[in-house]
ZAMARGU-4260 file (C-alpha; in steps of 0.2 Angstrom, whole numbers, plus 5000, padded with zeros to 4 digits):
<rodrens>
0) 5094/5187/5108 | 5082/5201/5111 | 5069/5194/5099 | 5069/5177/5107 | 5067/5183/5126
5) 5053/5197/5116 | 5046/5181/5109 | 5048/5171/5125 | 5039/5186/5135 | 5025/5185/5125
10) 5025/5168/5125 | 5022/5167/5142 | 5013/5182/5145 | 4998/5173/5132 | 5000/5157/5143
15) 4999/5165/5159 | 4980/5173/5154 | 4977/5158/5145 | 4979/5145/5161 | 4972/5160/5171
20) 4955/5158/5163 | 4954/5140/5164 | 4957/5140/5184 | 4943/5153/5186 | 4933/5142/5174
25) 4937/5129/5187 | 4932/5138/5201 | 4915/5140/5194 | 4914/5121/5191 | 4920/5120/5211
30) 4906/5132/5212 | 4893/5122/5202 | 4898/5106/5209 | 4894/5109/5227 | 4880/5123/5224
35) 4863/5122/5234 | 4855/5117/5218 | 4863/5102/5216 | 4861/5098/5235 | 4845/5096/5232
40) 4850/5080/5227 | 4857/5066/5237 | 4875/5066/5231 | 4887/5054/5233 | 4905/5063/5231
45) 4922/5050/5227 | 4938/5055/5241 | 4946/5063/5226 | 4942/5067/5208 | 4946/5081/5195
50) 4939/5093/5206 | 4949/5091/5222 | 4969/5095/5224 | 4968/5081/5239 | 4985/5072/5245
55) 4976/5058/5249 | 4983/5044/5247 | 4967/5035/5243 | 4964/5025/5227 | 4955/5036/5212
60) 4939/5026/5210 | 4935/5020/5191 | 4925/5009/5182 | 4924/4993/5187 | 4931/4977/5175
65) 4917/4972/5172 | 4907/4960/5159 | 4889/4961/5155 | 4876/4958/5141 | 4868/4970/5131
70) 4847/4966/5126 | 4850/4955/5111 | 4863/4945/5125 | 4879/4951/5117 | 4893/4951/5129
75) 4903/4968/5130 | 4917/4972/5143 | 4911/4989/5151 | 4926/4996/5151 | 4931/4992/5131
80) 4914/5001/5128 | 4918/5017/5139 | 4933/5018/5132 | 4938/5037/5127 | 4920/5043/5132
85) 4915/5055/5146 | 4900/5043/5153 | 4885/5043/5162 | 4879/5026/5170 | 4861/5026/5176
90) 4856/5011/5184 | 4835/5006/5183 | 4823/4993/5183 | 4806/4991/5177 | 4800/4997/5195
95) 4808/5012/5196 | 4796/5025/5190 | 4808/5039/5194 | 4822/5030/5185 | 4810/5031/5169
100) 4806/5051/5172 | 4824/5052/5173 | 4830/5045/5158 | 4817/5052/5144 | 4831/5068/5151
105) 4845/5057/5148 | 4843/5050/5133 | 4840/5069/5128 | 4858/5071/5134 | 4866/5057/5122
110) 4858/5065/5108 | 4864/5083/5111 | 4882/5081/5118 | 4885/5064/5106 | 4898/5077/5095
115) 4907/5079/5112 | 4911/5063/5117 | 4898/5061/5125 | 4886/5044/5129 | 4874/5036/5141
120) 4875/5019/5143 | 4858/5013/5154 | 4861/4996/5166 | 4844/4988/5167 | 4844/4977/5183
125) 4825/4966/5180 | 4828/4948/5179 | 4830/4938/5163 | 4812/4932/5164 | 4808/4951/5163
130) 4819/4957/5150 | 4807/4952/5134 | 4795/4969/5144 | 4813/4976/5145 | 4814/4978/5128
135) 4797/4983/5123 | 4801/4999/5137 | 4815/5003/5127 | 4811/5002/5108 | 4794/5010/5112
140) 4804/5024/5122 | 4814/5026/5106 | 4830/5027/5118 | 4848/5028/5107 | 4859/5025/5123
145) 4865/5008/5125 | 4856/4995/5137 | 4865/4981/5147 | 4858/4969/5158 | 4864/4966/5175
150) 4853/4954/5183 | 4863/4950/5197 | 4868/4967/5201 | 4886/4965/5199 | 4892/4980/5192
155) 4880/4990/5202 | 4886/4984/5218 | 4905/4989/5212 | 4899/5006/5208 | 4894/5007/5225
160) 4874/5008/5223 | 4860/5004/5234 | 4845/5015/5227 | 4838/5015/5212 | 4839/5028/5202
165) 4859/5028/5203 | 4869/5038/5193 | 4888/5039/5189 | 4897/5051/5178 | 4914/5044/5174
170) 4926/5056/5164 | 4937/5053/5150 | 4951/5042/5160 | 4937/5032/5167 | 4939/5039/5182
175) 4922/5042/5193 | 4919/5059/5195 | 4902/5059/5206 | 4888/5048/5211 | 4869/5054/5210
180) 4856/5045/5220 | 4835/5048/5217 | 4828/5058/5205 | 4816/5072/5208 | 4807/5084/5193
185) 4818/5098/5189 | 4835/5088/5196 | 4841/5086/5176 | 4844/5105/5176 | 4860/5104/5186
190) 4865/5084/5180 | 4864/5095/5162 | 4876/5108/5168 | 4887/5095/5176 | 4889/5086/5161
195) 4894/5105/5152 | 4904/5106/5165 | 4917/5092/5164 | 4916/5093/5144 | 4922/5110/5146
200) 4935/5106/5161 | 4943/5094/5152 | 4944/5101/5134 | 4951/5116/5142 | 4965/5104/5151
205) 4967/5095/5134 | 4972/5113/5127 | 4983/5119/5142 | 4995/5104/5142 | 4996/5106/5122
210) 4999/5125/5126 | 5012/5119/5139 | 5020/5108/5128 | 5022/5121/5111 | 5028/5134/5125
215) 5043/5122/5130 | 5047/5116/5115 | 5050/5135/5108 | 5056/5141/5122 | 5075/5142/5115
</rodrens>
């Protein structure tokens, strides 16, 4: 009986420091979510998300059912192709010049957190007369995210945007996280450290319901 309860103590004495480190890590993602930095930015903030311990009864925004067409006009459901992803919409046109200094950054981001679960996927909004110049944008701009047209502004509207650039970041459940509206130089700095952020937030959630689980099942 003594060994268990020394084993037990231990157990929980390792868990406590353990769940310990991830709420301080998740004060300094409180800390980085609302800083002045990002403030710069116009930011559109969902009633409740990962970051908020709300009693709201309001419904968690997510990502819209939704089908559109990719360039080559192959139909994919955008929540099939989010699926298991932490994502980052960005909404554009051919128009937009911000929307363009904005996503040489983003692909930039694809690329480096891709082993992390990680993807941009780009929602172009020109019309279907416009999408052969579309395409000549993106291949010459060597972007690897994903592009899908949205011609009609569908998903867009359901996200809740009205200026171009617009971005979401959506975590791993799909559920929206923030919304980011204009682009000015210097603003990728603190979308980066977001994106770290709620990679980090959630692996370390992923660990501490593992953690949580191992300790109950060895409890006796």
């Amino acid at each position: 009986i003594k060994k268990t309860l020394k084993k037990n103590i231990e157990i929980i004495d390792n868990g406590y420091k353990f769940i310990n480190k991830v709420l301080l890590k998740n004060e300094h993602y409180k800390e980085v979510y609302h800083s002045p930095e990002r403030k710069k930015r116009n930011y559109q903030i969902p009633e409740k998300s990962i970051l908020t311990n709300s009693n709201s009864e309001k419904k968690v925004e997510t990502i819209p059912d939704v089908i559109l067409k990719d360039i080559n006009k192959k139909k994919v459901k955008l929540k099939d192709i989010s699926k298991n992803y932490y994502v980052l919409f960005n909404f554009w046109n051919m128009a937009c010049e911000p929307c363009k200094k904005e996503m040489k950054f983003l692909n930039q981001f694809h690329k480096k957190y891709s082993n992390n679960k990680f993807k941009v996927i780009s929602i172009n909004m020109d019309t279907p007369r416009s999408m052969s110049k579309v395409k000549k944008y993106v291949k010459s701009s060597k972007y690897e995210f994903e592009v899908l047209q949205d011609p009609r502004q569908d998903s867009f509207k359901k996200f809740g945007g009205s200026i171009m650039p617009f971005v979401v970041i959506v975590d791993i459940d799909g559920n929206i996280i923030s919304k980011h509206v204009g682009y000015n130089l210097g603003d990728e700095v603190a979308l980066e450290k977001e994106i770290i952020e709620l990679i980090d937030f959630q692996s370390e959630s992923s660990v501490t319901k593992w953690f949580l689980k191992y300790y109950f099942s060895h409890l006796f």
